[in-house]
C-alpha positions in Angstrom: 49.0 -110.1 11.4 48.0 -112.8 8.9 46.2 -116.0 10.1 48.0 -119.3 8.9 46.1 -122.2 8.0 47.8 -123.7 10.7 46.2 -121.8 13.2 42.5 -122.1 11.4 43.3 -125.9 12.1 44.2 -125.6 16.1 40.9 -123.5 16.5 38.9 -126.4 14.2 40.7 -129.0 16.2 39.4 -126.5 19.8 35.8 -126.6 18.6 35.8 -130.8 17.4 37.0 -131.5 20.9 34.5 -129.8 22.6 32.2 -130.8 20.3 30.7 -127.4 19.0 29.9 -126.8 15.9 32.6 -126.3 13.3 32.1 -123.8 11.3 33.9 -125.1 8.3 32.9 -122.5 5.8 33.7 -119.7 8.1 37.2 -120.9 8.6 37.7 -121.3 5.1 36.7 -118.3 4.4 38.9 -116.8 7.0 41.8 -118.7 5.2 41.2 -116.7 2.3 43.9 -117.8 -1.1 44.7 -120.9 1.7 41.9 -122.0 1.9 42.2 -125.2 -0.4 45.6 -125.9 2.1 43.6 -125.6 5.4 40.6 -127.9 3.2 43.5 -130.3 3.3 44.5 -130.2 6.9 40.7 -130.6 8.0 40.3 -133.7 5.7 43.5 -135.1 7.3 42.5 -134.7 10.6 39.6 -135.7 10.4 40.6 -139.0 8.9 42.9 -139.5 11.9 40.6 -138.6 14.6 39.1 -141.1 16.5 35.2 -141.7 15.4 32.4 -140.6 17.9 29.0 -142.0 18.7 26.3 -139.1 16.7 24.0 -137.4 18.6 20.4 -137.9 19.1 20.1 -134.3 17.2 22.3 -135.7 14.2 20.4 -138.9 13.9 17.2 -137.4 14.1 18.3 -135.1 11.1 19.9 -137.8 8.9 16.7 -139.8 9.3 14.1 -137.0 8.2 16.3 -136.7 5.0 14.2 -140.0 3.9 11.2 -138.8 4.5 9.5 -137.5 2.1 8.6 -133.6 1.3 5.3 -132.9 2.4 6.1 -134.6 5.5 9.1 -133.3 6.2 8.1 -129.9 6.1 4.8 -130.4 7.9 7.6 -131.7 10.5 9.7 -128.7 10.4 6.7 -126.6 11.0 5.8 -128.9 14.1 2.2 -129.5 12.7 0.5 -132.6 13.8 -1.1 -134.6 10.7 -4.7 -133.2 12.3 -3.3 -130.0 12.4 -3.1 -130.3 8.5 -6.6 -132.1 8.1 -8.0 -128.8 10.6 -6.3 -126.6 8.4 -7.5 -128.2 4.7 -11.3 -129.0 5.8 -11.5 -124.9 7.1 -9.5 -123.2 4.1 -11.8 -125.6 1.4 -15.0 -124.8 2.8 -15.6 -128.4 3.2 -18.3 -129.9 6.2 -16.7 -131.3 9.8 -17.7 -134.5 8.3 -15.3 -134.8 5.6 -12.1 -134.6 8.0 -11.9 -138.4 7.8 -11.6 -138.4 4.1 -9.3 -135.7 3.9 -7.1 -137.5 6.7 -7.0 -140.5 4.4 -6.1 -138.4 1.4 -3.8 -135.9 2.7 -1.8 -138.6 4.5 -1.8 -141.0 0.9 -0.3 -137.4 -0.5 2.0 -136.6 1.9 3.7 -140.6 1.6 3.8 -140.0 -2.1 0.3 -142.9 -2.7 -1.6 -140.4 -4.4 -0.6 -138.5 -7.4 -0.4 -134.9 -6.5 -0.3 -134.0 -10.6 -4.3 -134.8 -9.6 -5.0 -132.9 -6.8 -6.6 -129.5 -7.2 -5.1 -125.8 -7.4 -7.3 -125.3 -4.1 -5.5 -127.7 -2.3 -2.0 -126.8 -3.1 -2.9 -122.6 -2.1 -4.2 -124.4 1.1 -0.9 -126.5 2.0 0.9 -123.4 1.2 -0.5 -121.5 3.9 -0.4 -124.4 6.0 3.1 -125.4 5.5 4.4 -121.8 4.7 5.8 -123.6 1.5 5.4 -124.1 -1.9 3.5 -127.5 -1.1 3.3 -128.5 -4.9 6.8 -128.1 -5.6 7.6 -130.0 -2.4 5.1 -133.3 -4.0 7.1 -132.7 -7.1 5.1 -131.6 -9.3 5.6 -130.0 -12.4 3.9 -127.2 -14.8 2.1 -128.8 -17.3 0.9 -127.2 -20.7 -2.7 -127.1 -21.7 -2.7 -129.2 -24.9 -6.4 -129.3 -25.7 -8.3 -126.0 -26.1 -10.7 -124.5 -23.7 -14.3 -126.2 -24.0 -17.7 -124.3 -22.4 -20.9 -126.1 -21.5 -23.9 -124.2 -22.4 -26.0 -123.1 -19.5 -28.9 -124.7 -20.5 -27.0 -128.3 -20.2 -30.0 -129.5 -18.0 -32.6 -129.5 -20.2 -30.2 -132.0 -22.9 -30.5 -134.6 -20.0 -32.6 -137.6 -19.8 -36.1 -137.0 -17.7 -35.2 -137.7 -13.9 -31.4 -137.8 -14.3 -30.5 -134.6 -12.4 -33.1 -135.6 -9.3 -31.7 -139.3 -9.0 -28.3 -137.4 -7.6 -29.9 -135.6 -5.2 -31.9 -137.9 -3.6 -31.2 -137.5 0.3 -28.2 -140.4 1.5 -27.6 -141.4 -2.1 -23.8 -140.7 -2.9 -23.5 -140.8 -7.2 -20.0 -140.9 -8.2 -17.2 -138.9 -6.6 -18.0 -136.3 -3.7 -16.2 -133.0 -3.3 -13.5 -134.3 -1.4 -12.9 -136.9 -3.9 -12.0 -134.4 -6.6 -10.5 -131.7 -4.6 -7.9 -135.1 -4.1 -8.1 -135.9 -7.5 -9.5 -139.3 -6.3 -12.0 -141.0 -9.3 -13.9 -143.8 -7.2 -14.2 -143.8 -3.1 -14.0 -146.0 -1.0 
């Protein structure tokens, strides 16, 4: 016995008024070579039948589709934003006392203020696990090609430096230029 498109439509119709899911692409699929008629008879009916109110479920959804990537999918995965910084200061071997900074960075990523074509390869491995994503695709960012060849530093490169310039940087509570955090972020000056 072959199924009419008809009938597809009374057991759409069944499922819209008890408001299940409807299973749109199953039905049309079941329509087989009628398919485009039964796409018709949804399409009317549905521009007849009387508008409801949208769930919570269905607003929630339509509003996460403006949110960006990263936090989006952090979302999906029901990870808390500290979850993240937990996650990024333990896989980057970085101190307790750079969660702060990494907060501040990893929440500028995630609302698209800092430009992920600057963060590190390290970072990116570590939202992947995190996220259980490909976190650099989610930012947007794209391959780019090495347009400069490779240059090495000799290993000496100490000893071409002024007298005193590689002890200034280490004195104890003096920060000189960017910390680790800074450029694992790709972040030139900190605040």
């Amino acid at each position: 016995m072959r199924i009419t498109p008809e009938q597809l439509l009374d057991d759409f119709v069944d499922r819209w008024t008890r408001g299940e899911p409807l299973a749109v692409d199953e039905l049309l699929s079941r329509a087989g070579p009628q398919a485009d008629e039964l796409a018709d008879l949804i399409d009317a009916f549905l521009e007849r039948a009387p508008r409801r109110e949208p769930t919570a479920d269905a607003i929630a959804f339509v509003r996460s589709l403006d949110a960006p990537p990263l936090l989006r999918a952090r979302q999906a995965r029901k990870l808390k934003l500290d979850d993240i910084v937990a996650g990024l200061v333990e896989k980057l071997g970085l101190p307790e006392n750079a969660r702060e900074k990494v907060r501040r960075y990893y929440q500028e990523l995630e609302l698209g203020q800092l430009d992920p074509a600057d963060v590190t390869a390290s970072v990116w491995v570590a939202l992947a696990g995190l996220l259980g994503r490909d976190a650099k695709g989610l930012a947007g960012v794209q391959p780019t090609a090495v347009s400069a060849p490779a240059m090495y530093r000799d290993a000496d490169y100490a000893n071409d430096l002024p007298e005193g310039a590689l002890t200034m940087s280490l004195v104890a509570g003096l920060e000189v230029g960017p910390d680790e955090v800074d450029r694992l972020f790709g972040v030139t000056s900190s605040d």
